[in-house]
C-alpha positions in Angstrom: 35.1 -101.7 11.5 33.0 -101.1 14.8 37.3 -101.2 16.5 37.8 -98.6 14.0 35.0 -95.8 14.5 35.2 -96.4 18.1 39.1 -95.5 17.7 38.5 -92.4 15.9 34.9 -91.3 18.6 37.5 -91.4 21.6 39.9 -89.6 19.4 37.4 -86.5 18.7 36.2 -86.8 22.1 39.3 -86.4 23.3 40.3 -83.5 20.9 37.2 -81.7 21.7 38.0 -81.5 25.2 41.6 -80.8 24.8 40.7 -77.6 22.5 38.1 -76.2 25.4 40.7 -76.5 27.8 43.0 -74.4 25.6 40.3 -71.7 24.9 39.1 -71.6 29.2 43.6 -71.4 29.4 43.6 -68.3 26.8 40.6 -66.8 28.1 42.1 -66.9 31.4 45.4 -65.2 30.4 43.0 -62.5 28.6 41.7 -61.3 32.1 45.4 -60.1 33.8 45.0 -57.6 30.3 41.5 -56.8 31.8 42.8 -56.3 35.0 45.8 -54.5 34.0 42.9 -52.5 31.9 41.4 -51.7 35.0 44.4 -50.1 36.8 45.3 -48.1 34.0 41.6 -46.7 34.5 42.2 -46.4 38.2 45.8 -44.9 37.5 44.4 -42.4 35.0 41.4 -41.3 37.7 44.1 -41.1 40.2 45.7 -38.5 37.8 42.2 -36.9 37.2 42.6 -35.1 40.6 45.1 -33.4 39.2 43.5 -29.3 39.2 44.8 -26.2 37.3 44.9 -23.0 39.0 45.6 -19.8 37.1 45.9 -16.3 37.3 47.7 -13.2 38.5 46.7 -9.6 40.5 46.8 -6.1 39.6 45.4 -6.2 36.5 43.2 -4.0 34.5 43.4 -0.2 33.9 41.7 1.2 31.4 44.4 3.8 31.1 46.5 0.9 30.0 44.4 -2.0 28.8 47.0 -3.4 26.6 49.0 -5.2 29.6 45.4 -6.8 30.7 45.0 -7.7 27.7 47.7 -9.4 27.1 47.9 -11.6 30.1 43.8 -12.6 29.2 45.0 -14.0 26.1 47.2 -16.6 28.2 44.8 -17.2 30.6 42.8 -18.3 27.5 44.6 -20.8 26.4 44.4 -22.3 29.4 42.1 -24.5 31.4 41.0 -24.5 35.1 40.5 -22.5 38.1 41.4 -19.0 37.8 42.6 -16.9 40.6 42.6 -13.0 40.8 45.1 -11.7 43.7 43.3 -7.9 44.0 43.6 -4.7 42.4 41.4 -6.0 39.7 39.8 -2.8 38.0 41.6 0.4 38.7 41.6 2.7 40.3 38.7 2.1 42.5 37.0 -0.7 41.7 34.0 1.0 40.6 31.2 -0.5 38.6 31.9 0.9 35.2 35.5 0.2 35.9 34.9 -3.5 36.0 32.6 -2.9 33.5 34.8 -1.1 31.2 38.4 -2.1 32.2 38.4 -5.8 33.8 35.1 -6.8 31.8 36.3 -7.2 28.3 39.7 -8.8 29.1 40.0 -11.1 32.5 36.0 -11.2 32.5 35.9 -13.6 29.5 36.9 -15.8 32.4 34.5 -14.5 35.1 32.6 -17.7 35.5 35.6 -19.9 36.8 37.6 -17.1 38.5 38.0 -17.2 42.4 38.4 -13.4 43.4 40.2 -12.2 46.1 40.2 -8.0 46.7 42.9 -5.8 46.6 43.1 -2.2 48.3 41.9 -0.3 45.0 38.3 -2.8 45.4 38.2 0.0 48.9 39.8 2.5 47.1 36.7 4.9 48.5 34.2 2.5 49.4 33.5 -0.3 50.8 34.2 -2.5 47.8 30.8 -2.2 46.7 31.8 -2.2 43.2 33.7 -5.2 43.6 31.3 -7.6 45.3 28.6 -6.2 43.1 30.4 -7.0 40.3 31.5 -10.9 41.2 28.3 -11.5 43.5 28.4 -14.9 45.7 31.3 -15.9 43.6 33.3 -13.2 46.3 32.3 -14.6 49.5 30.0 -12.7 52.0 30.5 -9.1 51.5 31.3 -8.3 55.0 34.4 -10.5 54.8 35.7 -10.6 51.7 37.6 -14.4 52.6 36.2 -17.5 52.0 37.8 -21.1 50.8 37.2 -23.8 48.5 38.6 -27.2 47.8 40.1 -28.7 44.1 40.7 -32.0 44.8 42.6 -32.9 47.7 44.0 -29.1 47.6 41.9 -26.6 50.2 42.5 -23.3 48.6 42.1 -20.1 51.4 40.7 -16.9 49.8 42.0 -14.2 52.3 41.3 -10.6 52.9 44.4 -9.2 53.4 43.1 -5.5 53.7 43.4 -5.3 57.0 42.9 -1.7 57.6 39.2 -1.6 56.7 37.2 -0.9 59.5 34.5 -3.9 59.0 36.9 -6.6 58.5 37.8 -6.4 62.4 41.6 -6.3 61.6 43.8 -9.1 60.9 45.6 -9.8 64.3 45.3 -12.8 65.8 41.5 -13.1 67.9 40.3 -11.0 65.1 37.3 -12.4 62.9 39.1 -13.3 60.1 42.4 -15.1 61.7 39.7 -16.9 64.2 37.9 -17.9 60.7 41.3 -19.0 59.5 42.4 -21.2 62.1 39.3 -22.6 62.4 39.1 -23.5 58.5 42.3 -24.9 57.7 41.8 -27.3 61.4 38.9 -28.7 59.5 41.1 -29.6 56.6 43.7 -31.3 58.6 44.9 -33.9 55.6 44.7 -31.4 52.6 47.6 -29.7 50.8 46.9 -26.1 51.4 47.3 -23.0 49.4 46.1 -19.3 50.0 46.0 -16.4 48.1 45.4 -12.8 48.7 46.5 -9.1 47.9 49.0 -8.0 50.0 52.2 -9.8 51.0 54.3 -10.5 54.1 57.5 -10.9 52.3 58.9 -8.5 49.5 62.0 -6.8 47.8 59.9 -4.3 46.7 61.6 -0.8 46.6 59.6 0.9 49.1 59.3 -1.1 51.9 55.9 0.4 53.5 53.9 -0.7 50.6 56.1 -3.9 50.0 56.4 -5.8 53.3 53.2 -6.5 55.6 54.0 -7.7 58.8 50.4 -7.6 59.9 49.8 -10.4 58.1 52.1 -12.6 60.3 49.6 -14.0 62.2 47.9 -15.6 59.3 51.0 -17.1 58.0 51.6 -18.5 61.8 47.8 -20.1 61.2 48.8 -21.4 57.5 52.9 -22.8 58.8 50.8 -24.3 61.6 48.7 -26.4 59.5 51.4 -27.5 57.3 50.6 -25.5 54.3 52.5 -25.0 50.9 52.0 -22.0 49.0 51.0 -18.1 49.7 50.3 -16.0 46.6 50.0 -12.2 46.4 49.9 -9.4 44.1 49.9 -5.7 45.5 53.5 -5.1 44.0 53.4 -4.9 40.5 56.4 -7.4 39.9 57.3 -11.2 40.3 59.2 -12.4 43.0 59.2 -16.1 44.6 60.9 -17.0 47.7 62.5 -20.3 49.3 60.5 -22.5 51.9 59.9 -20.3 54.9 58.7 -20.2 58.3 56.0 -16.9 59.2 59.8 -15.2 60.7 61.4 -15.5 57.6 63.8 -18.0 58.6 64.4 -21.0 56.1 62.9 -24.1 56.6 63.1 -26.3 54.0 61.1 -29.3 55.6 58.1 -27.6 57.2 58.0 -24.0 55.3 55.8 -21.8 53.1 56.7 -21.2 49.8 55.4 -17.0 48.7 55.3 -16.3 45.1 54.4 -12.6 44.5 52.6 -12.4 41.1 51.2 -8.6 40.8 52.0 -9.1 37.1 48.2 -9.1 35.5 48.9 -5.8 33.5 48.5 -3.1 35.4 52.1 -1.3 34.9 55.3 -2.7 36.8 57.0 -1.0 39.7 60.6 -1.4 41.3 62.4 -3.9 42.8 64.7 -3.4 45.3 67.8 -5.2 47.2 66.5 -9.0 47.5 65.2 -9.7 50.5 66.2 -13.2 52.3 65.4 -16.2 50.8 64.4 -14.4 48.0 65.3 -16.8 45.1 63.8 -15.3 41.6 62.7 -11.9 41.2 61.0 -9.7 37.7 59.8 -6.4 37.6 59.5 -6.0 33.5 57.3 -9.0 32.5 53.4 -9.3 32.2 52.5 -12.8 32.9 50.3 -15.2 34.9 51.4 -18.1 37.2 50.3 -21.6 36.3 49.9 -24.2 39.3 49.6 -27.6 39.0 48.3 -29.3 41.6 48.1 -32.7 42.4 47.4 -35.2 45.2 51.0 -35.3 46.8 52.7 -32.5 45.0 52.7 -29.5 42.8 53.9 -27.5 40.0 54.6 -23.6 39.3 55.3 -22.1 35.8 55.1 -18.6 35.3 54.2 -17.9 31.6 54.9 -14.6 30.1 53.2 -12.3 27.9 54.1 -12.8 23.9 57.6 -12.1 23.1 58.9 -12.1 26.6 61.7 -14.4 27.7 61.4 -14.3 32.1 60.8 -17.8 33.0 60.0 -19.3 36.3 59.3 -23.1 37.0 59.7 -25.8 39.7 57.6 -28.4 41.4 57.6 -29.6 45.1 55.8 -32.2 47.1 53.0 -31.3 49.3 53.3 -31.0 53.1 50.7 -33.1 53.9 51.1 -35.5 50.8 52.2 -38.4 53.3 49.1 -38.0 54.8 46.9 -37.2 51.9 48.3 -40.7 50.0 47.1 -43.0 53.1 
């Protein structure tokens, strides 16, 4: 009997320590889940940098509020950062324009807009209207420029109104390419984007108030530092061009992508004979341009008003994406 029960204490002892083995084995296997978990988390922060930025120029006229008020309902319906390429309230920027004009439709969004003025914001003043209107959100009013970061993108505000007797010019030496340079070298590992009114390249139909060549030496600042994508308004059309160096010439590995997106509402003017390089051109479509921008690469999407059919869309890595990923 005492053979017996000592048979079956060994046989529960050993049993009991078979079964705790098997439960420290299986809760062992649970943590690769956990980890796996864990980089899911870490994938899906990684993917959190991931910024929208929004928006169009030359947009509101109360003569016409029904093209401004079309694109606003876009930008509603979508999230993020939203930029505003100049010419904002026409036709001088004055306070009851912005009041009466830009106010009611792209001001809905005036909170998480990023400004940038257009030559109607000086259209007879100093853009006093203007910087009144969008306060510290526009930079010091002196300079109009400024820059800003969303996520590992550095985003350039420029003044591109070069003409304005405060602003010093835009030539290179001047306040605001000295400001430039000096920015984007402190930025050296960012993808880089800029945005401002006016543009250096442009089919538009009349070449004086299309094509900007004083702008060049900004864009020599901005291909010198590696960066990705110019935006402007000014014409009232859409018109994107191949990767570029500040000459024109292609350059597909090192070159600046300009997407001309006057397109807020305003009215539409001409196109002319494309340009070089220019790939995809519109002059009959409100819309906005969607960017998607992430850690080594980005997206473009332009989005129409209702009921129209232009499309525009691509995506590209960022210049400096090698070096932002290390």
């Amino acid at each position: 009997m005492r053979i017996a029960r000592l048979v079956v204490f060994v046989f529960m002892a050993v049993f009991l320590v078979f079964n705790r083995e098997s439960e420290a084995q299986q809760g062992s296997t649970s943590n690769p889940s956990s980890a796996k978990k864990t980089g899911k988390a870490h994938d899906s922060k990684r993917d959190s940098g991931t910024f929208t930025l929004v928006g169009a120029g030359d947009i509101a006229g109360c003569d016409n509020i029904a093209g401004a008020q079309a694109t606003a309902k876009l930008i509603a319906q979508i999230p993020g950062t939203v930029f505003a390429a100049g010419d904002l309230a026409y036709d001088r920027g004055t306070d009851s324009e912005f009041q009466n004009c830009y106010g009611p439709t792209w001001g809905a969004f005036k909170d998480r807009t990023k400004p940038a003025p257009g030559n109607h914001e000086y259209n007879g003043s100093n853009a006093v209207g203007y910087f009144r209107y969008w306060g510290n959100q526009a930079g010091d009013p002196k300079r109009g420029y400024y820059s800003y970061d969303l996520g590992s993108w550095h985003i350039v505000v420029l003044n591109t109104n070069c003409d304005v007797p405060s602003l010093g010019g835009c030539a290179e030496g001047s306040p605001e390419e000295t400001w430039l340079r000096q920015d984007l070298a402190a930025h050296p590992n960012s993808c880089i984007a800029a945005y401002g009114h006016h543009a250096l390249f442009s089919s538009g139909f009349f070449s004086r108030h299309a094509r900007h060549t004083e702008l060049r030496p900004f864009w020599q600042d901005l291909y010198a530092a590696h960066a990705d994508l110019v935006l402007a308004g000014h014409e009232h059309s859409y018109e994107r061009f191949a990767l570029q160096d500040p000459q024109g010439n292609l350059d597909v590995l090192h070159g600046i992508r300009q997407i001309t997106v006057g397109t807020g509402g305003k009215s539409h003017t001409l196109l002319g004979l494309a340009q070089a390089n220019s790939e995809v051109r519109n002059d009959n479509t409100y819309g906005v341009l969607k960017l998607t921008l992430s850690p080594r690469k980005y997206k473009w999407e332009f989005i129409p008003e209702t009921g129209g059919s232009f499309r525009d869309s691509g995506e590209a890595s960022c210049h400096n994406g090698s070096v932002t990923s290390k």
